[in-house]
LUMGUNU-880524 format. One record per residue (C-alpha): residue number from 1; x, y, z. Coordinates in nm, 2 decimals, always signed. Layout:
BEGIN
site seq->NUM; east->X; north->Y; up->Z
...
//
This chain:
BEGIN
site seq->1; east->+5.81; north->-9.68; up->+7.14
site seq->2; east->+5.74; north->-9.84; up->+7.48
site seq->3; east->+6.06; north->-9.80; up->+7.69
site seq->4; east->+6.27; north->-10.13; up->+7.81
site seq->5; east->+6.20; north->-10.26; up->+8.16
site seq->6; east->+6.58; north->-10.33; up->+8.26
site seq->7; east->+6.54; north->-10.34; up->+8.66
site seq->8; east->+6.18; north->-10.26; up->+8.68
site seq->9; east->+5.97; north->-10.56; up->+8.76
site seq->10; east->+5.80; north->-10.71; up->+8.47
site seq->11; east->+5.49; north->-10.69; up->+8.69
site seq->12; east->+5.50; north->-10.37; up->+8.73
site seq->13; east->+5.44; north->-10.34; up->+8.36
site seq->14; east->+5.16; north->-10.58; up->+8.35
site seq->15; east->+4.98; north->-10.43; up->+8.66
site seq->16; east->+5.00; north->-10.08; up->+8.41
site seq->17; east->+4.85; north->-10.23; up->+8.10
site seq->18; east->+4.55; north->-10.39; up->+8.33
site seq->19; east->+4.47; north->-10.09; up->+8.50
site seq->20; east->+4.50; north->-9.90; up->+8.17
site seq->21; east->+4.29; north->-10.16; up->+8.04
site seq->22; east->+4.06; north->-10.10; up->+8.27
site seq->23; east->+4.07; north->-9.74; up->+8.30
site seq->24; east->+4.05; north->-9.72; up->+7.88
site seq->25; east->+3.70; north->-9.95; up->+7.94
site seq->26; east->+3.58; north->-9.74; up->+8.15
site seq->27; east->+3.63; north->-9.38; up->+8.07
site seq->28; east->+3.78; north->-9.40; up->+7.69
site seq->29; east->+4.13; north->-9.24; up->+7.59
site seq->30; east->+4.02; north->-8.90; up->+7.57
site seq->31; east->+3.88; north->-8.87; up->+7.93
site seq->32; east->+4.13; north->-9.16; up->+8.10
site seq->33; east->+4.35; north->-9.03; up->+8.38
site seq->34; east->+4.73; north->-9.15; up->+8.42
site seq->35; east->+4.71; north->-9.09; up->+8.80
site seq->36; east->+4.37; north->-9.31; up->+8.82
site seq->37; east->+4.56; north->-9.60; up->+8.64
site seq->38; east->+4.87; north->-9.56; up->+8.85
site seq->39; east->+4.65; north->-9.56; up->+9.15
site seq->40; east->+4.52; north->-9.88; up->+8.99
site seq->41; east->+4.81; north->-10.04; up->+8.94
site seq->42; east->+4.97; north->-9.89; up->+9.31
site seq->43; east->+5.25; north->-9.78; up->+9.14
site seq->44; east->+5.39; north->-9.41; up->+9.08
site seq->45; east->+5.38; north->-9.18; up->+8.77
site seq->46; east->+5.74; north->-9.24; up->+8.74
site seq->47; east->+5.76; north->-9.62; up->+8.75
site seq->48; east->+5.43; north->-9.59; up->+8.43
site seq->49; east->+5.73; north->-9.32; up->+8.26
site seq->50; east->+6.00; north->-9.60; up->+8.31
site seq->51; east->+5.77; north->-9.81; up->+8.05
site seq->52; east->+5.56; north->-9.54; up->+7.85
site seq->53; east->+5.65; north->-9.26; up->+7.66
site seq->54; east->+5.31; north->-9.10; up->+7.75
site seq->55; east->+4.89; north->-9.17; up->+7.77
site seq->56; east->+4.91; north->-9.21; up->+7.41
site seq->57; east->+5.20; north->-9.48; up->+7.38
site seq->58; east->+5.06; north->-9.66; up->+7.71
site seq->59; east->+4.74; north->-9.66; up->+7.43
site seq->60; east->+4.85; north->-9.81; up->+7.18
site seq->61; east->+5.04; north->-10.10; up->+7.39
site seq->62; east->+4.73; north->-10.19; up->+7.50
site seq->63; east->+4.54; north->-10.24; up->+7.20
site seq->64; east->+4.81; north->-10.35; up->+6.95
site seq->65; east->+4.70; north->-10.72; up->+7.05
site seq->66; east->+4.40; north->-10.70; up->+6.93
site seq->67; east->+4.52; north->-10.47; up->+6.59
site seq->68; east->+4.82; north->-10.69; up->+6.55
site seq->69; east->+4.59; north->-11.02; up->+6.58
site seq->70; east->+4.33; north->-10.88; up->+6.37
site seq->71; east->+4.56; north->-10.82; up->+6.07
site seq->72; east->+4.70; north->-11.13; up->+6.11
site seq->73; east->+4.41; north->-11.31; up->+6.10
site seq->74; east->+4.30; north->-11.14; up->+5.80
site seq->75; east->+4.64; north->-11.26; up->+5.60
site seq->76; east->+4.62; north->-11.57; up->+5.68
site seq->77; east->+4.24; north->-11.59; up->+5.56
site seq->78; east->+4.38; north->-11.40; up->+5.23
site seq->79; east->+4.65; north->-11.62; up->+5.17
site seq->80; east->+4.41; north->-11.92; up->+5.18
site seq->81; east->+4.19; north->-11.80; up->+4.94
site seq->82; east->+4.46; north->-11.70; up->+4.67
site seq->83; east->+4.55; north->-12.09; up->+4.66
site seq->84; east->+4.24; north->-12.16; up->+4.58
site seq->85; east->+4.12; north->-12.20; up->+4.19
site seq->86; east->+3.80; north->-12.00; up->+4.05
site seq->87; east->+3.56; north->-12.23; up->+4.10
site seq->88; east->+3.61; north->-12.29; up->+4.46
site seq->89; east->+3.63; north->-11.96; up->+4.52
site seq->90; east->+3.27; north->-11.89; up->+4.37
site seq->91; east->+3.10; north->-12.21; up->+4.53
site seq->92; east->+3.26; north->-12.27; up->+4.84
site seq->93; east->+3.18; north->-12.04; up->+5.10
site seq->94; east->+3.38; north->-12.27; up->+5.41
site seq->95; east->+3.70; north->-12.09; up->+5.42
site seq->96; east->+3.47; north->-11.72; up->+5.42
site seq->97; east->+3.26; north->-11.86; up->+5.72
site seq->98; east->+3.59; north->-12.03; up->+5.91
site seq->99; east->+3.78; north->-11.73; up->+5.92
site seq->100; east->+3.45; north->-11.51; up->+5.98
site seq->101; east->+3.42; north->-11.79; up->+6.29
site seq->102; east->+3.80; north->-11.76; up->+6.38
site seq->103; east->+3.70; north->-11.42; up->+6.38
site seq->104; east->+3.37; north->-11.37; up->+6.63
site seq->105; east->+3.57; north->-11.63; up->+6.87
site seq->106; east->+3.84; north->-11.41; up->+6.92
site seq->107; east->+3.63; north->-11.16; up->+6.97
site seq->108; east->+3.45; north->-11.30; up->+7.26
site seq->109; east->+3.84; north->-11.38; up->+7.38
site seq->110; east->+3.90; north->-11.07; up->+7.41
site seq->111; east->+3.60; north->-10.84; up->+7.41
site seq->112; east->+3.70; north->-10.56; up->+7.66
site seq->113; east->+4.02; north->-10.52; up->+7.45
site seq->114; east->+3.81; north->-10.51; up->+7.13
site seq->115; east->+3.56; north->-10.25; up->+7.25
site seq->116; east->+3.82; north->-10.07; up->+7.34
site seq->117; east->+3.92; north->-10.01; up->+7.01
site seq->118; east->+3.58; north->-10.02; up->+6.84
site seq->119; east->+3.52; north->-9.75; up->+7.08
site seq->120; east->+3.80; north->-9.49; up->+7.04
site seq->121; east->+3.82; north->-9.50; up->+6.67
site seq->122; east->+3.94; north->-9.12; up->+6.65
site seq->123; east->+4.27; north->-9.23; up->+6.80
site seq->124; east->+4.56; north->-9.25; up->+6.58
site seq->125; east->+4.70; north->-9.57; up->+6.65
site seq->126; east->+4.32; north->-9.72; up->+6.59
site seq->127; east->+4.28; north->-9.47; up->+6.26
site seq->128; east->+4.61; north->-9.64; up->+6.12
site seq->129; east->+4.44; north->-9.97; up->+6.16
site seq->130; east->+4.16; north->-9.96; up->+6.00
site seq->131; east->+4.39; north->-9.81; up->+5.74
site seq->132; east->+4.63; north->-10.08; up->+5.67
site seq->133; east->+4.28; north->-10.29; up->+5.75
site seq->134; east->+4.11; north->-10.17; up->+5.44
site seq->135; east->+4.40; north->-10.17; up->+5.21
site seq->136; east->+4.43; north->-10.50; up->+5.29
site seq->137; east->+4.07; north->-10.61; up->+5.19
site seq->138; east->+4.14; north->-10.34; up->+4.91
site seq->139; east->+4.43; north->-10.53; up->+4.72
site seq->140; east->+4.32; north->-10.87; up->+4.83
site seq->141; east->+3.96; north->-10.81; up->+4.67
site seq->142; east->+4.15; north->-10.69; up->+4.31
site seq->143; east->+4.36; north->-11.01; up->+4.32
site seq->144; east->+4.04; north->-11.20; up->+4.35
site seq->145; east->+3.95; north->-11.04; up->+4.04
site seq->146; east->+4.22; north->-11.15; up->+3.86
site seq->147; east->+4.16; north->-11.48; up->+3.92
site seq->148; east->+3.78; north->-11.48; up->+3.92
site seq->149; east->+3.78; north->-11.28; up->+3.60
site seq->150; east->+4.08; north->-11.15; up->+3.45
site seq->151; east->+3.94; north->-10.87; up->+3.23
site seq->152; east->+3.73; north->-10.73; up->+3.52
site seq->153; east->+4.05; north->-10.45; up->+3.53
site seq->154; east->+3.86; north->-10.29; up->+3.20
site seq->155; east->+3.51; north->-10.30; up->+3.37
site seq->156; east->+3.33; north->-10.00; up->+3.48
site seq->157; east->+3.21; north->-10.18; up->+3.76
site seq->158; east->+3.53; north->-10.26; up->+3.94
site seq->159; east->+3.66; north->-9.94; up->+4.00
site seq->160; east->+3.83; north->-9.78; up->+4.24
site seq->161; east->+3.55; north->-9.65; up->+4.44
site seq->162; east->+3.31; north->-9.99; up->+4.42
site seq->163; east->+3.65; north->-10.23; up->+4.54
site seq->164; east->+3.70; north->-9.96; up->+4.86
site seq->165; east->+3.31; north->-9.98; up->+4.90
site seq->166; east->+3.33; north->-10.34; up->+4.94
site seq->167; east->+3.60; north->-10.30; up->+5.22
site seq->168; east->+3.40; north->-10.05; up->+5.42
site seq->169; east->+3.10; north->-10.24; up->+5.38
site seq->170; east->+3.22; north->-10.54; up->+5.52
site seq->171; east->+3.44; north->-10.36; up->+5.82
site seq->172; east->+3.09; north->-10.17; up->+5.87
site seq->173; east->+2.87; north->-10.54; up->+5.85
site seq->174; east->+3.08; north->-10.67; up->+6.13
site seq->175; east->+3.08; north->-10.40; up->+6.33
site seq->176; east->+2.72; north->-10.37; up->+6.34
site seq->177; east->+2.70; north->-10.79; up->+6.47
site seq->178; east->+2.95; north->-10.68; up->+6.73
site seq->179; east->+2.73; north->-10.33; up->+6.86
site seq->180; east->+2.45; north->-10.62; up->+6.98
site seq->181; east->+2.46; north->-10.78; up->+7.22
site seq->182; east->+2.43; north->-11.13; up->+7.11
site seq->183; east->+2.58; north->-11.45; up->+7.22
site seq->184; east->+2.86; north->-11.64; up->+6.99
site seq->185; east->+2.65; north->-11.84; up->+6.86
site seq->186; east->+2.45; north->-11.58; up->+6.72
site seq->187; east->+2.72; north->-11.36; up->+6.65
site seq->188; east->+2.86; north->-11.64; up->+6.42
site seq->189; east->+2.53; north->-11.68; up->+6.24
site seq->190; east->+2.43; north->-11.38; up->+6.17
site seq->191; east->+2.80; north->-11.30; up->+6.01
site seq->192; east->+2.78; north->-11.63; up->+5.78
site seq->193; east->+2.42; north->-11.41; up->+5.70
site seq->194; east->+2.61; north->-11.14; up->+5.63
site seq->195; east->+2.85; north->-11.32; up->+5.41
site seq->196; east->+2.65; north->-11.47; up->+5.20
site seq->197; east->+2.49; north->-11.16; up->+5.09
site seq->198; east->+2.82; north->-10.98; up->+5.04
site seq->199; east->+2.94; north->-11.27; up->+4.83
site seq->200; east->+2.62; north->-11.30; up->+4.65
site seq->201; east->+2.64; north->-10.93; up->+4.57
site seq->202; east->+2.98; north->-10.94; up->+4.47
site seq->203; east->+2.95; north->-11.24; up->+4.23
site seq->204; east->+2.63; north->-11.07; up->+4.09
site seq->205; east->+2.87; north->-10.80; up->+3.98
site seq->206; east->+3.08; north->-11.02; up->+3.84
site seq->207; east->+2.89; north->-11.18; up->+3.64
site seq->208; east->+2.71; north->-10.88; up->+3.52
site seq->209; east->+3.08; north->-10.73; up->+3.47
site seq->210; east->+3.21; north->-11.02; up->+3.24
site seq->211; east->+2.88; north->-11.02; up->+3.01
//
């Protein structure tokens, strides 16, 4: 936990998490340098202590904007959907493609910050998110179910493994739009692509589940 500023100038701490930004960027966490992002930010070692624990909590205060974001963004999409009735949520793709829009934009908001955690993946701070990321899409998909098709919990199909499948797959999709390097336009048609596979697939199975 990042330490309180009390006396410190607050732009102190700013001037830390945009070196560190910058320094992350460049060089990833593994092979980033405290010093070089001190020297960065013209500050000392003991003035980046005052704020951070260490390179790690310095870390993950730069990237929890984008994690924190992300995951809310993902809610709110969820929590749409779930007011929606059975038949909406099988012919009307809008609300997939709007939050697959709100999505890419924030992206290109924020794309040094999201490549920055796209790109250090083995840290434990990014780790946890795509954790609490994919049990997210995990127990929103099996309440989908139970309104889409409410005996799918006795179908082969649904299991365990083919729900988490379905998470990875579409955490994988859009990472794969963002490794190019395409425009936002682009990036926002080639995910409503991607979508409409994924929910064609999915419904497939249904159907094939509730024969």
């Amino acid at each position: 936990m990042s330490r309180k500023a009390g006396t410190v100038s607050e732009d102190t701490q700013k001037n830390l998490i945009k070196a560190a930004i910058s320094e992350f960027a460049e060089h990833g966490y593994q092979k980033s340098s405290l010093r070089r992002i001190c020297a960065k930010a013209g500050v000392t070692t003991g003035a980046l202590y005052f704020f951070f624990e260490d390179k790690e909590d310095l870390f993950t205060s730069v990237v929890a904007p984008v994690t924190n974001n992300v995951l809310t963004l993902m809610k709110e999409h969820y929590e749409t959907e779930l007011a929606s009735d059975a038949e909406e949520l099988i012919t009307d793709e809008r609300e997939d493609v709007r939050a697959g829009e709100e999505f890419i934009e924030f992206y290109y908001r924020n794309k040094i910050l999201v490549n920055i955690v796209l790109d250090n993946q083995e840290h434990p701070a990014v780790k946890e998110f795509f954790e609490q990321l994919t049990e997210l899409m995990n127990r929103q998909t099996i309440l989908l179910l139970k309104t889409l098709a409410p005996d799918s919990s006795d179908s082969p199909i649904f299991n365990e493994c083919t729900v988490h499948w379905f998470s990875h797959m579409l955490i994988d999709s859009v990472i794969h739009i963002l490794s190019h390097d395409f425009d936002e336009p682009r990036a926002k048609e080639q995910l409503k692509i991607i979508t409409r596979f994924l929910r064609g697939g999915m419904l497939s199975l249904l159907s094939e589940s509730t024969i």
